[in-house]
C-alpha positions in Angstrom: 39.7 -71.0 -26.2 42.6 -69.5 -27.9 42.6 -66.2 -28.9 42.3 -67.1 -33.1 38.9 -69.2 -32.3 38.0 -66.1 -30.2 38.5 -63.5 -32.9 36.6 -65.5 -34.9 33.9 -66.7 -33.0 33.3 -62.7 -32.3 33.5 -61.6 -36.0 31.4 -64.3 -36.9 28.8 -63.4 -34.1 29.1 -59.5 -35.4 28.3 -60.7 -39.1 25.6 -62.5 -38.1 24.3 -59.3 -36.0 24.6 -57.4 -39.2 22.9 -59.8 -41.2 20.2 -60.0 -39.4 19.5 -56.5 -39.2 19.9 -56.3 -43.1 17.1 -59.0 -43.6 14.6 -57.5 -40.5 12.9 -54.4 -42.8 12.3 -57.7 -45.3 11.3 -60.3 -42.5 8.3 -61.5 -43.9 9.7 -61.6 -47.8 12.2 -63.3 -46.9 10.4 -65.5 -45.0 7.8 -66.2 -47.7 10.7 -67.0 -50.5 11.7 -69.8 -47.7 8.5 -70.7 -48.0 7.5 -70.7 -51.8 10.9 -72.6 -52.1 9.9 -75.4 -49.3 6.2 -75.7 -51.2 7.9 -76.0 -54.8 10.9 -78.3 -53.7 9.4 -81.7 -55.2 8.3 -79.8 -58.5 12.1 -78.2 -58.7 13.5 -81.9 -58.2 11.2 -83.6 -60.9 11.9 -80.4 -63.5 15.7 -80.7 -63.0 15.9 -83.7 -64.2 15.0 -82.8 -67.8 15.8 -78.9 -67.9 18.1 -78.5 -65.4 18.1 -76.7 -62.0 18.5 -73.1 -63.5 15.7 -73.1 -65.8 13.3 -75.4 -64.0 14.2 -72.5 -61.2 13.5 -69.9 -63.2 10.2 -71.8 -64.7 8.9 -72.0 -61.0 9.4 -68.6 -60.4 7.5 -66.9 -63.5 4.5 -69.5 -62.6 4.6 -68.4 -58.9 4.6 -64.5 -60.0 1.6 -65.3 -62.0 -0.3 -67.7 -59.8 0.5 -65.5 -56.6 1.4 -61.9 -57.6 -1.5 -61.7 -60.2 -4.3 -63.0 -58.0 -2.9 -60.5 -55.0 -3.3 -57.2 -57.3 -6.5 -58.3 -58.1 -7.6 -58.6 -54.7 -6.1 -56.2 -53.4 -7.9 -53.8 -56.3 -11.3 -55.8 -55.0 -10.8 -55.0 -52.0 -10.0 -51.4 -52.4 -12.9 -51.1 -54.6 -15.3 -52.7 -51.9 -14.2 -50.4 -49.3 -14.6 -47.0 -51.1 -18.0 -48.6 -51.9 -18.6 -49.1 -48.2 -17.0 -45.7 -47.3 -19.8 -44.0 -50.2 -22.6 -45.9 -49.3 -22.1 -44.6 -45.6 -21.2 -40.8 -46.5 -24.2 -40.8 -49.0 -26.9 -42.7 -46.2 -27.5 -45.7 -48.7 -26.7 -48.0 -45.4 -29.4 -47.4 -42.7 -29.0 -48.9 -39.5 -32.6 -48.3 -38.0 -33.1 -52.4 -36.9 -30.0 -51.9 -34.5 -30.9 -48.2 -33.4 -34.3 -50.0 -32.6 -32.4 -53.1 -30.3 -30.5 -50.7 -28.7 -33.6 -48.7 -28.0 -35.7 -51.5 -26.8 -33.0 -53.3 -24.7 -31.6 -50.2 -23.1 -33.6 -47.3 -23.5 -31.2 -45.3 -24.8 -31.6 -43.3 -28.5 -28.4 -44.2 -30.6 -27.8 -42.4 -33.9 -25.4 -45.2 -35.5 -26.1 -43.4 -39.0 -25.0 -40.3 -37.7 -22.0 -41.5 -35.9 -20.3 -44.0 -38.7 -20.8 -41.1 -41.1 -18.8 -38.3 -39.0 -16.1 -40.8 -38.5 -16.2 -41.4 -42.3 -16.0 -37.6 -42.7 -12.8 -37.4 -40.7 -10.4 -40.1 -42.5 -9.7 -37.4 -44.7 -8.6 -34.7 -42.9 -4.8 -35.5 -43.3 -5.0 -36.4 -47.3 -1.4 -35.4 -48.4 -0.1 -37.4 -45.1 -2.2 -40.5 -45.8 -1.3 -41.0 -49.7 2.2 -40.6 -48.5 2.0 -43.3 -46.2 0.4 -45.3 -48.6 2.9 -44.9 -51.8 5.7 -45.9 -49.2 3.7 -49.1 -48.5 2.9 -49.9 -52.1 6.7 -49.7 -52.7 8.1 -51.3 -50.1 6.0 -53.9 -50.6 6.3 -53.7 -54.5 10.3 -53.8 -53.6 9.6 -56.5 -51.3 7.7 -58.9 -53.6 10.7 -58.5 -55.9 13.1 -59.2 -53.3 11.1 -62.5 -53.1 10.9 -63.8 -56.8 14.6 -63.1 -56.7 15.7 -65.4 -53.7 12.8 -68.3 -54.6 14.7 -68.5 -57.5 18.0 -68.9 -55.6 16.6 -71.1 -52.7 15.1 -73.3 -55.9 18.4 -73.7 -57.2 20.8 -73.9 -55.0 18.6 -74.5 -52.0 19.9 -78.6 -51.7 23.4 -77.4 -51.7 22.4 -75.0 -48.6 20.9 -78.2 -46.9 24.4 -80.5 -47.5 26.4 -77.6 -46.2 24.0 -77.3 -43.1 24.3 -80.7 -42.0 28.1 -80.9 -42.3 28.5 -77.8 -40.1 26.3 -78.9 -37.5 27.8 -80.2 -34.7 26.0 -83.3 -34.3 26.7 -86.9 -35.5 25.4 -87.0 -39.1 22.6 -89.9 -38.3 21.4 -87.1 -36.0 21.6 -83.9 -38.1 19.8 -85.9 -40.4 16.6 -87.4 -37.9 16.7 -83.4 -37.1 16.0 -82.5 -40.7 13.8 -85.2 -41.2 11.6 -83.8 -37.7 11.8 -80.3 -39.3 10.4 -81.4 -42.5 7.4 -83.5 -41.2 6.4 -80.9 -38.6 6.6 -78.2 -41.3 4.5 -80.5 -44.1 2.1 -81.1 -41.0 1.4 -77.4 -40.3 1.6 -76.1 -44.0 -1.1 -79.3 -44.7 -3.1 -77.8 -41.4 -2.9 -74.3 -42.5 -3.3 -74.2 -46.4 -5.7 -77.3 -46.6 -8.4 -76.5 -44.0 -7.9 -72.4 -44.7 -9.3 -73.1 -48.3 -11.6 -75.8 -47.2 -13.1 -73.6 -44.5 -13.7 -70.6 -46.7 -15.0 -72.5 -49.4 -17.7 -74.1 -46.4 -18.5 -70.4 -45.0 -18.4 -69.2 -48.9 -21.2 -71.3 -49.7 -23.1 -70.0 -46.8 -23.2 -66.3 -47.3 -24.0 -67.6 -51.2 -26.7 -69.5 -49.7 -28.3 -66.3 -48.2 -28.2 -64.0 -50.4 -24.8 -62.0 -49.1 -23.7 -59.7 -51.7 -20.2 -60.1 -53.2 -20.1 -63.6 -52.0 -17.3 -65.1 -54.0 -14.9 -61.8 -52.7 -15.5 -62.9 -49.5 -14.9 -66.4 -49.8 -11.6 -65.3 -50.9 -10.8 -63.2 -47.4 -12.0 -66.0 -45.8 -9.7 -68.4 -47.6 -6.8 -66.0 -46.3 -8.3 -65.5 -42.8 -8.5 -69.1 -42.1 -5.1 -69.5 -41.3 -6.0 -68.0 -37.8 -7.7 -71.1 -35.7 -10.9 -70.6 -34.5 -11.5 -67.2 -35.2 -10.0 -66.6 -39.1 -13.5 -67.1 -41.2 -15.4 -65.7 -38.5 -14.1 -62.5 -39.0 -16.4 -62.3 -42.3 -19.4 -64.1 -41.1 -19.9 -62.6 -38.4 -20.2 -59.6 -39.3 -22.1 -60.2 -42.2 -25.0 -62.1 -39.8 -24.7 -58.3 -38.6 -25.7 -56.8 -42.0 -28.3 -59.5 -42.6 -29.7 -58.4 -39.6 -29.6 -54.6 -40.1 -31.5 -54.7 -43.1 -34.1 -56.2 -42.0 -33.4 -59.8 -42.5 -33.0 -61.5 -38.8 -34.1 -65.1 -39.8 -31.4 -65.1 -42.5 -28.6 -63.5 -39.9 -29.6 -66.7 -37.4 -29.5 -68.7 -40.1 -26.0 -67.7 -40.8 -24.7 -67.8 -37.2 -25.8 -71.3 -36.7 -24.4 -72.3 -39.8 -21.2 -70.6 -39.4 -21.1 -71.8 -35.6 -21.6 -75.6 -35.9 -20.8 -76.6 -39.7 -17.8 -74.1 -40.2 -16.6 -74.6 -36.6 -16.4 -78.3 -36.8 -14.4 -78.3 -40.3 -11.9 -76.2 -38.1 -12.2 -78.5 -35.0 -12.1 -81.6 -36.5 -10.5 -81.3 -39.7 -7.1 -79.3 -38.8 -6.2 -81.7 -36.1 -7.0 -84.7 -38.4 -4.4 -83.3 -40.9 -1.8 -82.4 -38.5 -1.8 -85.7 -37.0 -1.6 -87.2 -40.8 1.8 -85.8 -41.0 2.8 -85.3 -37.6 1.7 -85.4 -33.9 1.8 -81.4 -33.1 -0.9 -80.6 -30.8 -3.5 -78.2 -31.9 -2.4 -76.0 -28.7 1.0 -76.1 -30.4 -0.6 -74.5 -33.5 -2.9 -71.9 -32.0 -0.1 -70.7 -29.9 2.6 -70.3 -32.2 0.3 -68.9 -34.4 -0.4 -66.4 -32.3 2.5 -65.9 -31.0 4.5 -65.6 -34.2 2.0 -63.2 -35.6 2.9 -60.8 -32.2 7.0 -61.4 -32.8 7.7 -61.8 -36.3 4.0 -60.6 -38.1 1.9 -61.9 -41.3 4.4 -65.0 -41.6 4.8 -66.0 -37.9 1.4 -67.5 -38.5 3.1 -70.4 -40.9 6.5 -70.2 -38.7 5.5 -69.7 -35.6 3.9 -73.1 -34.8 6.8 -74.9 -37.3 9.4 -72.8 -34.7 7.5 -74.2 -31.4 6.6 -77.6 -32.8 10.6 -78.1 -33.4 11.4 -77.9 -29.8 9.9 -81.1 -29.0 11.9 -82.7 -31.7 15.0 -80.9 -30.8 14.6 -81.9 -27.5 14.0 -85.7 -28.4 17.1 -85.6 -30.2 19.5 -83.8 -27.0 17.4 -86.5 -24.8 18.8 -89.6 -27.5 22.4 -87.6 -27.8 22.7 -87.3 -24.0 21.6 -91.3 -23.0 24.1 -92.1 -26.2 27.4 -90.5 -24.8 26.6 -92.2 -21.1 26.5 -88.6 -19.4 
């Protein structure tokens, strides 16, 4: 390599150091506009035709602050309103845990005060006030910043976002029939986890919502909603809610609901999961379910909240990518 290509090969390799480390503190924002603008791709397409690319952009993005930013204060002000409740009702003794101070007494024959222990650590998550609405002011505006940050490059990704795509394949160095069957792999593998993720996450909480309806579970519909969102993790996302509240039903004095709840959540949530997320994934494309638990997992670990929808896209690809060097390699005769 001559020493031009060089220079530039390293200045290009330093920019893209740098921008990297620009977009890291905003991984998952930036990650999520990628996302919004994959999800509202066919909507931008069918709008540009009779308004143009700009304002059917634009359009998309005041509907997606609405639809998504709106819904997310509220919860987020449910939420914050359900835990002071919880926090109050244990400082103040309105939760009594005597059934589970009596279980632990008759299967070990040990005296547990559960009441007395939740409520001293209660007591102590204020000792470091000033410190803690600090912490959480710089959280509310880094993330106020970073939903911004969002709204602005959806709008970009929306309307430019097929230009990005033309460049992408030209500057690949692979014959075009093959940057294209590459594209064409991303896309199905990333409709097929998006369809596995989204589809049975809302189906699955609305199954488990209906259960802890059923029995009498207070706030039922607010959970339904954390279960929606938790039911992006296989296997364990909805559980998360109820199971602990088969806890609650049982600690006030209710064990035949609480079993009632377990096997319910056990066989009829459980098999929406088993059966139902493989059955879309395969619709769209064969990934393995292994494929999705582990990038989920994974991507949560390495790049957080978002690795759960790019994480299995990310690991799903190799195969394809690996198809394709496989086809490239038999082509040239090597």
């Amino acid at each position: 390599m001559d020493r031009p290509r060089l220079f530039l090969a390293g200045f290009v390799a330093a920019l893209l150091v740098l921008s990297a480390a620009f977009v890291l503190p905003f991984l998952d924002f930036f990650l999520l506009a990628v996302l919004l603008a994959y999800v509202f791709r066919p909507l931008q397409r069918r709008l540009t035709r009779y308004v143009g690319a700009r304002v059917a952009a634009a359009g998309i993005v005041v509907v997606a602050a609405i639809t998504i930013v709106v819904p997310t204060v509220l919860f987020v002000r449910t939420a914050f309103r359900e835990g002071q409740r919880l926090l109050e009702g244990l400082r103040t003794g309105e939760f009594t845990f005597d059934a589970v101070e009596a279980s632990i007494l008759e299967l070990t024959g040990l005296e547990v005060d559960v009441q007395t222990a939740l409520q001293s650590a209660v007591n102590g998550l204020g000792v470091d006030a000033v410190g803690d609405v600090i912490r959480v002011l710089g959280a509310v505006f880094h993330v106020l910043l970073g939903v911004g940050l969002t709204l602005f490059l959806l709008y970009y990704f929306l309307k430019d976002g097929h230009r990005f795509v033309r460049w992408l394949e030209w500057r690949l160095p692979l014959r075009r029939p093959v940057s294209e069957e590459l594209l064409v792999e991303l896309e199905n593998i990333t409709r097929a986890v998006l369809a596995g993720h989204v589809l049975v996450a809302i189906v699955q909480g609305l199954i488990a919502g209906v259960g802890l309806w059923a029995l009498g579970v207070p706030n039922a519909a607010f959970w339904t909603v954390v279960m929606i969102l938790l039911a992006v993790l296989p296997i364990i996302g909805s559980f998360m809610v109820w199971g602990p509240a088969a806890g609650w039903l049982f600690v006030v004095g209710r064990p035949v609901a609480a079993g009632a709840l377990v096997v319910y959540g056990t066989v009829v949530v459980g098999i929406s999961d088993d059966y139902l997320r493989p059955i879309i994934v395969d619709h769209y494309a064969r990934v393995n379910p292994a494929v999705i638990l582990i990038g989920v997992l994974g991507g949560i670990y390495v790049i957080g909240f978002m690795g759960i929808f790019f994480g299995p896209i990310i690991i799903g690809s190799l195969r394809a990518a690996i198809d394709l060097y496989d086809l490239e390699v038999r082509n040239s005769g090597l």
